[in-house]
N, C-alpha and C positions, 0 to 999 in steps of 0.2 A: 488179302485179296487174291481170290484164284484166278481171277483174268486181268492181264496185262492192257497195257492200252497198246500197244504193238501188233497181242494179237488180235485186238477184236479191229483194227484200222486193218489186218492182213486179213482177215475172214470176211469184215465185209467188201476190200477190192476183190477177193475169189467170187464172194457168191454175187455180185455185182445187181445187186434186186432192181433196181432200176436200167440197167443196159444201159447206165450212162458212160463208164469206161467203153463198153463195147464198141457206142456211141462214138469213142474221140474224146470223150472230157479228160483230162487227167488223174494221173494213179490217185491221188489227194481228193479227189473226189467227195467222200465220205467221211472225210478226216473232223469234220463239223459235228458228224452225226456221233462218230465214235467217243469224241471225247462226252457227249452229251451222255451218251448211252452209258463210259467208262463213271462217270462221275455218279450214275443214278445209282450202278454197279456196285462202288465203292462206299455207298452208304448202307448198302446191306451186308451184315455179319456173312461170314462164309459160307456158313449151313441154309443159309437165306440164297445163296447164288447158285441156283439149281437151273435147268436148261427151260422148267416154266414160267418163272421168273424172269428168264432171261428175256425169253419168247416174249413175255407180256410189255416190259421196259423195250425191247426193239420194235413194237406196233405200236406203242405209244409215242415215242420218239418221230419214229417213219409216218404215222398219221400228223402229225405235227408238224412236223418239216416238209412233207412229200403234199398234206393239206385233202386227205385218204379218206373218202368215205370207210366208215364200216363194212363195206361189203368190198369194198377196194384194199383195205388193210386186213380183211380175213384172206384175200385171194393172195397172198404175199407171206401166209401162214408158214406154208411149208420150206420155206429160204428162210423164213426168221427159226427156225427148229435145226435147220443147218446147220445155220450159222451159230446159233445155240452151241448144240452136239460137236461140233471143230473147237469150240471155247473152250468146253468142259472134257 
């Protein structure tokens, strides 16, 4: 596994896509998503864990949980490609 669950729970409180920390929620915030996200993660071989990959399991996850239209989970594109690139 090339991403830890450490670091994707630390790259998404930076990239903070909702401003929900910004907000006042707590650091833990995301800590729901990440392991969702680390788990999808984990079930792809390494050479599968690429940053578009990544990109597409964090809109699918954030559409999911956040409840994102498509045009609302494309506009969150370039924090999920971040957040990606920080992983990898």
């Amino acid at each position: 596994m090339l991403v830890s669950l450490e670091n994707l729970e630390s790259a998404l409180r930076i990239e903070d896509v909702e401003s929900l920390i910004a907000g006042g929620a707590p650091q833990d915030e995301y800590d729901s998503e990440a392991k969702e996200i680390f788990s999808a993660l984990a079930s792809l071989s390494a050479d599968k864990q690429t940053e578009a990959n990544i990109v597409v399991i964090l809109s699918l996850v954030w559409a999911k949980t956040f409840n994102l239209s498509a045009q609302d989970t494309e506009k969150r594109i370039p924090a999920f490609q971040r957040i990606a690139h920080r992983l990898l």
